[in-house]
N, C-alpha and C positions, 0 to 999 in steps of 0.2 A: 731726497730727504724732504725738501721744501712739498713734494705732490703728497709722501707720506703723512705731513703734519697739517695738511689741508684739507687731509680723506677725514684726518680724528678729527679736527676741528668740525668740521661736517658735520659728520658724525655726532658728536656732540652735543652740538646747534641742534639737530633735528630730532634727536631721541630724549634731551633732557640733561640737565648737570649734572656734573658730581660733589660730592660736598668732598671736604678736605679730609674726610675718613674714609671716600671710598678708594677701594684694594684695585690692582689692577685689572683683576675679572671684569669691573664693569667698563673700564675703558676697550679694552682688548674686545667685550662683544660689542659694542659700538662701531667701534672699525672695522669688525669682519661683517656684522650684518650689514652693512651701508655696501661695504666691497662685494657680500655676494650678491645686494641686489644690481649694483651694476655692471655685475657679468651676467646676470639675465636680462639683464639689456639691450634688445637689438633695436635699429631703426625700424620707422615707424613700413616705409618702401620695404624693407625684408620681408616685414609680415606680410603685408599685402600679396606679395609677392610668393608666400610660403603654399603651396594646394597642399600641405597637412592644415595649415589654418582653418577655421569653419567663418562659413561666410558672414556671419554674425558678429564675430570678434571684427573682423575685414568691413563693415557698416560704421559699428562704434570707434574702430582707429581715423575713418572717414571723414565721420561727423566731428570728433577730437582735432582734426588735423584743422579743420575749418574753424571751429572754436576758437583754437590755439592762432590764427589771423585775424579772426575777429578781435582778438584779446590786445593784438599788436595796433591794428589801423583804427577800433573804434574806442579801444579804452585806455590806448597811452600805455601798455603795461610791457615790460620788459620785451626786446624779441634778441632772443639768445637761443641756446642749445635746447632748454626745458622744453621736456614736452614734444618732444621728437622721436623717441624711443619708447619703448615699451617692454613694457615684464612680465613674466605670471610667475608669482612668488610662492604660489602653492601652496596658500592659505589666506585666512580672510583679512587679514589686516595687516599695516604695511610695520606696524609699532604697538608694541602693549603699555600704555600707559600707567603709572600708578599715581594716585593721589593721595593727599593724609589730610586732617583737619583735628581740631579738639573735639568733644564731646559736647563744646556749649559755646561754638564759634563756626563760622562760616570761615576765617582767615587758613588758609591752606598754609602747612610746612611747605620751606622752600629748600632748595638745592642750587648749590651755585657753584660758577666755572670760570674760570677769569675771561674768557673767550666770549661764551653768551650770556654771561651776566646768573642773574638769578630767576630761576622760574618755577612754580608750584607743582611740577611733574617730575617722573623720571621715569626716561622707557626703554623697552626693554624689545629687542626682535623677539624673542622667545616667550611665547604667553609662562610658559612654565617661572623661565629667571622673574618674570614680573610676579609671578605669585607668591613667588621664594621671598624675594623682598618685599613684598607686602607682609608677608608674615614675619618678618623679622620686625619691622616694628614695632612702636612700644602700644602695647594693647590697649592703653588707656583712649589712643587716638581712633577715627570713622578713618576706614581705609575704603578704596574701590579702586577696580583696576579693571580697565575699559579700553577695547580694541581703536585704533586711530588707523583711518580709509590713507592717508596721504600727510608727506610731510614735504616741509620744504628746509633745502642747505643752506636758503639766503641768497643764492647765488653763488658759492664756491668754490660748487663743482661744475660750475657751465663750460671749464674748461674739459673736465675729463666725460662731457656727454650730454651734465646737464640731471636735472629732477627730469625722472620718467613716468609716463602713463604707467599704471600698473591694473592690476586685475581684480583688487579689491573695490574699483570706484566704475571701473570701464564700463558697466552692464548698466550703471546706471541710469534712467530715465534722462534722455537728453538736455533739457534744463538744469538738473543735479550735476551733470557733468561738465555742464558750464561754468555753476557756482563753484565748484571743488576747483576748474583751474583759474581762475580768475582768484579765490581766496588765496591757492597758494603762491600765484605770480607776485600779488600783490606784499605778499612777505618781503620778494626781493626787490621791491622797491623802497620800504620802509620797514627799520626793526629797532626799536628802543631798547638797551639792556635793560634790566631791572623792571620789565613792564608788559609783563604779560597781557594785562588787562587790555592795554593802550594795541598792542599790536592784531590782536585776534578780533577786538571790537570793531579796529581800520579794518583787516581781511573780511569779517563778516559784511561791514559795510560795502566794501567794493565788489564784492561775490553777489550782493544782492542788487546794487546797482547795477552791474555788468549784466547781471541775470536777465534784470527786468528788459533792459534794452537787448540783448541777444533775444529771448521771448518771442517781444516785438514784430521779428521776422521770422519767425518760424510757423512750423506749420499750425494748422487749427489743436489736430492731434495731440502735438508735441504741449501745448499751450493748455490743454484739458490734462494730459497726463500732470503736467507740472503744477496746476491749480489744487489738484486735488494731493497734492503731497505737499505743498505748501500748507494747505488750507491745516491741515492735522498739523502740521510742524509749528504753527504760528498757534496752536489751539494748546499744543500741550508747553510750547515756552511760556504763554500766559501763565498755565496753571502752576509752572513751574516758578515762575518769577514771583506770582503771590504767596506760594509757600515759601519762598526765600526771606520773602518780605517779614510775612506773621514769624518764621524764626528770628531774624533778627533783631526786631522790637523785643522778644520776649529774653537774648541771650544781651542785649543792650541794659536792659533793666537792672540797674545796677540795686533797687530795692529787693529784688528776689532772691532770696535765698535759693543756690544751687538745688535742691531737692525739689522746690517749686518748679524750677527752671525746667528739668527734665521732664516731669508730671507733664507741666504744657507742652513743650515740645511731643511728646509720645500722641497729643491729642493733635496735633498738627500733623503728625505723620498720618497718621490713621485717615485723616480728612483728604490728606493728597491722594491716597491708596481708594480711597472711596471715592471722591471726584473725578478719578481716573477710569477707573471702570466706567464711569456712567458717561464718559467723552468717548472712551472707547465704543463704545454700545453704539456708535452712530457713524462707528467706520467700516460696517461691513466686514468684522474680518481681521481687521490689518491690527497685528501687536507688536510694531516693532517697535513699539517703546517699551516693552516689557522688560527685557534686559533691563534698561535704567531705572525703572521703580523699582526691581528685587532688589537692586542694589542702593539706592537711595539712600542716603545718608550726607552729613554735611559735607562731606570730599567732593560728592559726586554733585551736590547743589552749589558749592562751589566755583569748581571747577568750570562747569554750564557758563556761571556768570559772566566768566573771563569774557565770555564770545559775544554777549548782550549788551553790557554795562553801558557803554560807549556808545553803540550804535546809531540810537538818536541822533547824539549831538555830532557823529562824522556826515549821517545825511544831511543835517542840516549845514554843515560846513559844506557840501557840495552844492547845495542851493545858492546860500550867497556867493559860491564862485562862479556860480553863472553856469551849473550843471557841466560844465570844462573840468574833465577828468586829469589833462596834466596842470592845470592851475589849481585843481585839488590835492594831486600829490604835492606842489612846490607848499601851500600850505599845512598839510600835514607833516613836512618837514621842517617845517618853521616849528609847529608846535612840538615836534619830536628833540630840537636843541633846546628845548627849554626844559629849567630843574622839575623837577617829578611836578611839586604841588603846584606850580604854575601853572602846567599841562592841564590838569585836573580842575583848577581853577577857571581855566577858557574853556573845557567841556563843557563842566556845569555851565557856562553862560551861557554856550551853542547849544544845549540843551530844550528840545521844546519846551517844558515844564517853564525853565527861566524868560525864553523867549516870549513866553503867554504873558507870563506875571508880569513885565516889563510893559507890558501895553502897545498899541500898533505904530507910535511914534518912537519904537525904537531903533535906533539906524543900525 
């Protein structure tokens, strides 16, 4: 019973909450999707070992495996079960996520669980069940619902195996497959209830720090493919985060009448969709942000933020710790027992922005 009620907490944890109206259907596919992905779970030595395998998958479990000790001896980060095993799930995402927002707000609806607290998603293994509940809501609100490579249980299940490599992140360009387990590791060393923001901003920061230094030693190859998927990812979260911005001053304005409100807004959209195109035009090709612009709307801008917001000011907390990855967790635990606004409060100061304004005598 106790392994049963650690699979649904899992579960739970890693697909998104339930509010106190939902039916049992969404519990029950939470715990079966979780359970059937870890009965396609085998270790990581099986596969290798498997000549139905193609040698390709048999490189990227290789290069994962060495990762996965990089992640332990040079960034402090958990070494348990995770990341030992692997799946192929037989389709492209490990979670369908769904999000919601108002019409003339960036604040995302939440859903909450007593387990993991409250957070602005809720997913779904079945792209279909996430469409179904996207549609059920109330149509006044921006809905999108958007595939998720990888999740993490927190650690819950390291006894029954562990978070596994899966098939939706494995092919990825060797640096992307660094950051992906390095963000997720980093969940189970730190998770705040009620604080989305807080925890995706720490994993993004530690995924980028760990990246950069795994990089480091990698080959030239590896280090050119990785530049140039960066270079576009850093290009379009710019463009991204300035369109968050011009929306928000204009749904903050509390002089504008709602019809004004929109009117702007519609002129801000149009502008992202146009500056878009014209960043695309210099990548040869590549549209895989396209997805995200058709969908675009404040759920999906959002949502993004969670992963940004923080960022900054966790790099710059790794700096004053003297670039010591577990003296950076002990402090991001410190600031994770502190009440929400506190938290927020020491951001902004670790914040470049604050740091600057502060002038160079500031200790």
């Amino acid at each position: 019973m106790k392994q049963l009620l650690a699979i649904a907490a899992a579960a739970l944890l890693s697909t998104g909450c339930a509010s106190n109206t939902t039916g049992v259907g969404y519990y029950w596919q939470s715990v079966t999707g979780h359970l059937q992905m870890m009965r396609a779970a085998r270790p990581v030595d099986d596969w290798l070992a498997d000549e139905a395998a193609s040698a390709t998958l048999k490189q990227r479990l290789e290069d994962a495996r060495r990762i996965r000790r990089f992640a332990v001896n040079e960034l402090a980060l958990p070494d348990n079960a995770s990341y030992h095993r692997y799946a192929d799930l037989k389709r492209r995402a490990a979670v369908y996520n769904v999000v919601a927002a108002p019409a003339l707000s960036l604040k995302l609806e939440t859903w909450c669980f007593p387990v993991a607290g409250c957070v602005g998603y809720r997913g779904y293994f079945r792209e279909s069940d996430a469409r179904a509940f996207a549609d059920s809501l109330d149509p006044q609100l921006e809905v999108a619902v958007y595939p998720v490579l990888a999740y993490s249980t927190l650690g819950w299940m390291n006894w029954a195996g562990g978070d596994p490599l899966l098939n939706t992140f494995i092919a990825y360009p060797e640096g992307e497959l660094a950051r992906i387990i390095f963000h997720e590791l980093s969940h189970q060393v730190v998770y705040v209830q009620n604080d989305t923001t807080f925890n995706e901003s720490f994993a993004t920061a530690v995924e980028r720090l760990g990246g950069e230094k795994w990089l480091s030693r990698s080959s030239a190859s590896a280090r050119a493919d990785y530049a140039t998927f960066d270079q576009r990812r850093r290009a379009f979260r710019a463009l991204t985060r300035s369109t968050r911005e011009a929306l928000k001053r204009i749904y903050d304005d509390g002089a504008l009448p709602d019809e004004t409100k929109l009117q702007r807004k519609a002129v801000v959209m149009s502008d992202f969709r146009q500056r878009y195109e014209q960043l695309k035009a210099g990548w040869n090709g590549y549209a895989g942000y396209d997805p995200f612009v058709a969908r675009a709307n404040n759920a999906s801008f959002a949502a993004q933020a969670a992963y940004d917001e923080w960022v900054p000011a966790f790099e710059a907390l790794f700096e004053r710790e003297g670039r010591d990855f577990a003296r950076f967790y002990d402090a991001v635990r410190d600031l994770a027992r502190r009440p929400k606004e506190e938290r927020q409060a020491a951001l902004r100061e670790l914040s470049p922005s604050s740091l600057a304004a502060a002038g160079p005598d500031r200790p």
